[in-house]
C-alpha positions as CSV (number, residue, x, y, z in Angstrom):
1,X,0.0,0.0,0.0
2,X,1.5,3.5,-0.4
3,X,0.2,7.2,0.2
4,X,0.5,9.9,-2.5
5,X,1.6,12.4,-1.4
6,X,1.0,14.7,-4.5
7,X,1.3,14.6,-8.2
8,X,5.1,14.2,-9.2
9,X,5.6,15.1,-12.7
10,X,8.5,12.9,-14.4
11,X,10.0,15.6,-15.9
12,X,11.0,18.0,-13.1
13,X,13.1,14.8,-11.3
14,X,16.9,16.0,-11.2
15,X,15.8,19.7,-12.3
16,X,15.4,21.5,-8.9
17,X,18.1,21.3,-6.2
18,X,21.3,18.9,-6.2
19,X,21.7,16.3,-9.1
20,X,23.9,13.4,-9.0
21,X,26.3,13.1,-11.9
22,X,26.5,9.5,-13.2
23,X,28.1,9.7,-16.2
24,X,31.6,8.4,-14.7
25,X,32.4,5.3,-12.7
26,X,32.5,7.4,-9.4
27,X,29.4,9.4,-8.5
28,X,29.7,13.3,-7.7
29,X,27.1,15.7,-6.4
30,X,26.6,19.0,-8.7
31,X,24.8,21.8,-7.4
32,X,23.5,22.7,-10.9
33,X,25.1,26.1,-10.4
34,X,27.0,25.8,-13.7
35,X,30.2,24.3,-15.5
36,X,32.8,26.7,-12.9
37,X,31.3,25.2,-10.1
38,X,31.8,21.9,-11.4
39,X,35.3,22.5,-11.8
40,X,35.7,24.0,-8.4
41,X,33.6,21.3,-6.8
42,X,35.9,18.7,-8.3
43,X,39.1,20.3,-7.1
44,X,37.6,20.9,-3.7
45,X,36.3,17.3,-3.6
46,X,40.5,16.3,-3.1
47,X,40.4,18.4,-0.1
48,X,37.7,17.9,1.3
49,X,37.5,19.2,5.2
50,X,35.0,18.5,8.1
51,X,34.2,21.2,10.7
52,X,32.4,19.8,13.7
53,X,30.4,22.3,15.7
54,X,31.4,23.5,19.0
55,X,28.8,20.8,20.6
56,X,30.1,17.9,18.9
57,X,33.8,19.2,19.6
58,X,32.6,18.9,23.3
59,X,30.6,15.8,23.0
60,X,34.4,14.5,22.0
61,X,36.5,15.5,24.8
62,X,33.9,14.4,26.9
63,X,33.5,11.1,25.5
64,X,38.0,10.7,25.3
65,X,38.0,11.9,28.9
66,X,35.6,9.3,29.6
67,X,37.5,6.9,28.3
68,X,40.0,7.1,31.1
69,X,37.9,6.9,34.0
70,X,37.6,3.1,35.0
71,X,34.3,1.8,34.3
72,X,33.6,1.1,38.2
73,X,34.9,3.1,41.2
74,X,35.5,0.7,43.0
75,X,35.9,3.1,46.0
76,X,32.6,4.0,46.3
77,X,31.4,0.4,45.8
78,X,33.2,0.0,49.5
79,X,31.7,2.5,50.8
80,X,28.1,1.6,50.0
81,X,29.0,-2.1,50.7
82,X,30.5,-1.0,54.4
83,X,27.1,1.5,54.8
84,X,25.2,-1.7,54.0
85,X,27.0,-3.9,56.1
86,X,26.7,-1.7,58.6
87,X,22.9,-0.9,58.5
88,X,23.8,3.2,58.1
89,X,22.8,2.4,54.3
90,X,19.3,4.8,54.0
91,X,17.5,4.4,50.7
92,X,15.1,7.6,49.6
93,X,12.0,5.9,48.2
94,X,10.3,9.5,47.2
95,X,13.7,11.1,45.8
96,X,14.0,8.0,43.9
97,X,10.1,7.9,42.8
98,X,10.6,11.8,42.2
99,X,13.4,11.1,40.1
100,X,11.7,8.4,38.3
101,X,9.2,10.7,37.3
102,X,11.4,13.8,36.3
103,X,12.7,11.2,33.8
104,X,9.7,9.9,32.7
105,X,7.9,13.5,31.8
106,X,11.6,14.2,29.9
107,X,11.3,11.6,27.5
108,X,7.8,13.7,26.4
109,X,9.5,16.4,25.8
């Protein structure tokens, strides 16, 4: 089954926007802005650069300075172990429920 989702007239396909150029064995994107761009686009495409933006440059040192931290500490696993050994271990039903909930209401967001 598929929806229309308006008429498409054949003709127009590759005319508006960016058109692939398949005439070689190695596919390149024109912008259909003329043969200059073409030329430029091709010696651009040996040098091409990436430019991440200032949230994924953070994402990055966050996720290499993750990478050093070990996965457990284990010095707080002793100190909850002794609290529960030791009965002085109190567990917050509401801030955990609260919490819970924040969580919950995020994901609708």
């Amino acid at each position: 089954m598929t929806n229309r989702i308006g008429p498409v007239n054949p003709n127009t396909i590759g005319k508006a926007g960016n058109s692939v150029d398949e005439s070689s064995s190695t596919s390149s994107v024109s912008t259909g802005k003329g043969k200059q761009d073409a030329a430029a686009g091709s010696a651009a495409a040996s040098s091409d650069t990436v430019a991440l933006t200032s949230g994924a440059q953070l994402l990055e040192r966050l996720e290499k300075s993750l990478e050093t931290l070990p996965a457990i500490d284990s010095q707080r696993v002793a100190e909850v172990r002794s609290a529960i050994e030791n009965g002085d271990y109190e567990i917050d039903a509401q801030a955990i429920a609260d919490a819970m909930i924040r969580l919950e209401r995020s994901f609708g967001e």
